[in-house]
MIDOMI-350680 format. One record per residue (C-alpha): x, y, z; residue in three letters; residue number from 1. Coordinates in steps of 0.02 Angstrom, whole numbers, padded with zeros to 5 digits. Layout:
N
PT      X      Y      Z resn resi
PT      X      Y      Z  ALA  NUM
...
This chain:
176
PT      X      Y      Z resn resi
PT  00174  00980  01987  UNK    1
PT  00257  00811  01902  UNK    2
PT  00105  00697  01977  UNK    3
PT -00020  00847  01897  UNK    4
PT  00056  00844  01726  UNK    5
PT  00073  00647  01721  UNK    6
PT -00106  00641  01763  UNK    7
PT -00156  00758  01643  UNK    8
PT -00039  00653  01479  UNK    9
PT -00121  00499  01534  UNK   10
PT -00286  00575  01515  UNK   11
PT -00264  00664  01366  UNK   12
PT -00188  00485  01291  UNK   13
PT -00362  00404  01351  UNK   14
PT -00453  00528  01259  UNK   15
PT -00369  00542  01100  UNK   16
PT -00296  00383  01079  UNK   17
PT -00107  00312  01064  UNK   18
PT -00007  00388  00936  UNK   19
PT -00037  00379  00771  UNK   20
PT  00122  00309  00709  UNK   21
PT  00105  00178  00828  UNK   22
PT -00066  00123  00774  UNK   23
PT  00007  00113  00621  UNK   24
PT  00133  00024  00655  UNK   25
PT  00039 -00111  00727  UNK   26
PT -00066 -00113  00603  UNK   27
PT  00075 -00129  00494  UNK   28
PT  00134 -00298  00600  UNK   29
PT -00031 -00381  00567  UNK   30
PT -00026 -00343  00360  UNK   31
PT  00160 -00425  00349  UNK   32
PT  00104 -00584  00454  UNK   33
PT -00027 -00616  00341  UNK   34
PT  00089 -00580  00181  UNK   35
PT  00222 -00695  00244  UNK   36
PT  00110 -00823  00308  UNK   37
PT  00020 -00820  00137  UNK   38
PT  00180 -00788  00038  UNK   39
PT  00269 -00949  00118  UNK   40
PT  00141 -01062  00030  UNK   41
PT  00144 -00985 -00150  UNK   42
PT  00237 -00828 -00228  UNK   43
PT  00211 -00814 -00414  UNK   44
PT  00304 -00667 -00476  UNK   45
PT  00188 -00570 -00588  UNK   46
PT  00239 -00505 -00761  UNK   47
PT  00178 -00342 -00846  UNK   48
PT  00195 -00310 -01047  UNK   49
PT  00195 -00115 -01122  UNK   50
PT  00112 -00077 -01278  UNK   51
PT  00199 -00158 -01412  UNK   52
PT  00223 -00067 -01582  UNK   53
PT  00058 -00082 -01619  UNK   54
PT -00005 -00004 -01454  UNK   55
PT -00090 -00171 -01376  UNK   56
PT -00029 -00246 -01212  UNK   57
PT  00020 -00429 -01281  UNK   58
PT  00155 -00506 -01265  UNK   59
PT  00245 -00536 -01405  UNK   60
PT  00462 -00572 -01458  UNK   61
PT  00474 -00370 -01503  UNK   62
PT  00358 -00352 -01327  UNK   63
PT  00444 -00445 -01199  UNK   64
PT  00363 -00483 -01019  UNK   65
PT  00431 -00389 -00869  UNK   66
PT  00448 -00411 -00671  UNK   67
PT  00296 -00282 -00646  UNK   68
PT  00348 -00258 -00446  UNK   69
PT  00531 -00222 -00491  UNK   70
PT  00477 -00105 -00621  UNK   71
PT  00356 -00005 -00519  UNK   72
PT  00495 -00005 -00403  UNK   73
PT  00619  00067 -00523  UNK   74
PT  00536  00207 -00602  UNK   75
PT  00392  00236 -00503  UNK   76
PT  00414  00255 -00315  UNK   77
PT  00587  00293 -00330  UNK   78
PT  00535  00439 -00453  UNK   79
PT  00494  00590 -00351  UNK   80
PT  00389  00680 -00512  UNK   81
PT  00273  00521 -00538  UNK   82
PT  00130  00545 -00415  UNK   83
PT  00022  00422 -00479  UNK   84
PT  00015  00241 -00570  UNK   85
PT -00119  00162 -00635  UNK   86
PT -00107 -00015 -00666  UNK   87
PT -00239 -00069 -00775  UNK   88
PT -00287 -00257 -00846  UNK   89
PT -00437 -00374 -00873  UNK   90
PT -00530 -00432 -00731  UNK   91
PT -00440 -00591 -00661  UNK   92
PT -00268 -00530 -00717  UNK   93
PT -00170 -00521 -00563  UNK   94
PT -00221 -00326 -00534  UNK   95
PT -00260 -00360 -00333  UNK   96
PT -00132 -00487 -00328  UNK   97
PT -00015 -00373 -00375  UNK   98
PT -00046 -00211 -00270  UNK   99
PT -00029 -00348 -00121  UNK  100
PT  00154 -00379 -00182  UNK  101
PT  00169 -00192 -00193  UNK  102
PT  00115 -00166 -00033  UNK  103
PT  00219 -00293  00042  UNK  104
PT  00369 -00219 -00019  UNK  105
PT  00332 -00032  00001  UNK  106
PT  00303 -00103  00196  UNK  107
PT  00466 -00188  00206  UNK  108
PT  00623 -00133  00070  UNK  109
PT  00535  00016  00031  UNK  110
PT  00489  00088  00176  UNK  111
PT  00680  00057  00253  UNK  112
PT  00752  00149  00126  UNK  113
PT  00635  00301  00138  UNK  114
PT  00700  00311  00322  UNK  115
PT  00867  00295  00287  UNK  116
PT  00896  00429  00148  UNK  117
PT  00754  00542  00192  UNK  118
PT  00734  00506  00393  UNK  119
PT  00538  00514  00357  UNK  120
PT  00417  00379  00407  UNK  121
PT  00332  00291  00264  UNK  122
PT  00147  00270  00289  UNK  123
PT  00037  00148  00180  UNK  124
PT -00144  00182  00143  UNK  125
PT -00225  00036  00055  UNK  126
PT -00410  00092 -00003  UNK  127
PT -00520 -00006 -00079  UNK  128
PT -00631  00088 -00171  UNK  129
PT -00811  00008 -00200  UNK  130
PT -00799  00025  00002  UNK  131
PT -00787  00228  00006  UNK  132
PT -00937  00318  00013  UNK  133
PT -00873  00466 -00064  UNK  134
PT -00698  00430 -00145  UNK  135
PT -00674  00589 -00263  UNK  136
PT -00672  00723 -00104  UNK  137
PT -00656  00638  00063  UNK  138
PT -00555  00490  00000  UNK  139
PT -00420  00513  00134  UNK  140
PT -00535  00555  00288  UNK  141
PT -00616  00397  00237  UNK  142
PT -00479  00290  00229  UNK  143
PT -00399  00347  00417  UNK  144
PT -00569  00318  00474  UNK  145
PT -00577  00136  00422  UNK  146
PT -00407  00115  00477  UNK  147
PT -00470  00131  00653  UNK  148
PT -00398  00313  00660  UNK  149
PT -00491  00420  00760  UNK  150
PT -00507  00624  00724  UNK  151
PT -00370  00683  00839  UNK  152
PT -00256  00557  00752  UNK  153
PT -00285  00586  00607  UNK  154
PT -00250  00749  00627  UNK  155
PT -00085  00723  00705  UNK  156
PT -00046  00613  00547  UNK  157
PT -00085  00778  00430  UNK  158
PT  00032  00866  00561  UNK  159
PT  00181  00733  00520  UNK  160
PT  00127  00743  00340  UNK  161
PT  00160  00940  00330  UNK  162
PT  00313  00922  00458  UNK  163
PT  00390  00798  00330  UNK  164
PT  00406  00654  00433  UNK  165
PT  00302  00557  00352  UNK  166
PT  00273  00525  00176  UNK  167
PT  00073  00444  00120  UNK  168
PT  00069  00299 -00017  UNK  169
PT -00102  00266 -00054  UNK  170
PT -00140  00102 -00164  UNK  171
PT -00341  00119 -00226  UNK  172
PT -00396 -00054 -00253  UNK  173
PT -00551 -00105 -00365  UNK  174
PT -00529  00063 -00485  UNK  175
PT -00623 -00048 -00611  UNK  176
């Protein structure tokens, strides 16, 4: 009975694939050895500015610059009510440079102290969107597929999701 029910988890793992978690996980492993390796040659920290008084984005003595990533850290992801940021600038502004930072750190800090305080598993979903065929209803099936996830994973991923052991970032790249 053992040898019958081994045989029949190793099949079912050949036909659905390994676990999603792990997939992603790997996957994971590959994003943070190209940050570092890029990161180790140049890291320029990138400033945001608010609307000033006036209500323009300059940066001005009564506007002062600020550490964007620290701030999005601050009262964004650690904000359970804000369920979306839109970070928004002229073309060649830093815009993708910066949701690389932001996904570096929601990989690494982030993502440790999800799993400490909440025990859940953070999972990062970087989209770009140009790339989506149909962003505005199937953007999530969409993005697990060109992950590499196949159906019966992600399915067990909207499992975890509902379960609460896992908790979905998605960063949508190219919104412009």
């Amino acid at each position: 009975l053992q040898e019958g029910v081994r045989a029949m988890h190793a099949d079912l793992k050949r036909l659905v694939g390994r676990p999603v978690l792990e997939v992603i996980a790997e996957q994971r492993e590959e994003v943070l050895k190209r940050h570092r390796k890029l990161r180790s040659k140049v890291y320029i920290p990138i400033e945001g500015v608010g609307a000033g008084p006036d209500g323009k984005f300059i940066k001005t003595n009564e506007n002062p610059p600020f550490d964007l990533l620290e701030k999005v850290a601050d009262s964004f992801l650690n904000d359970s009510q804000r369920q979306a940021l839109l970070l928004s600038g002229p073309a060649g502004s830093g815009k993708s440079s910066f949701v690389t930072e932001l996904e570096l750190y929601v990989e690494t800090i982030y993502s440790e102290r999800r799993k400490a305080v909440a025990g859940a598993e953070v999972v990062l979903i970087r989209v770009n969107l140009p790339t989506l065929r149909n962003p505005l209803s199937d953007l999530f099936q969409e993005a697990c597929v060109r992950m590499g996830l196949r159906e019966a994973q992600i399915s067990e991923l909207v499992d975890l999701v509902h379960a609460g052991k896992v908790e979905l970032i998605f960063l949508l790249d190219a919104y412009d």
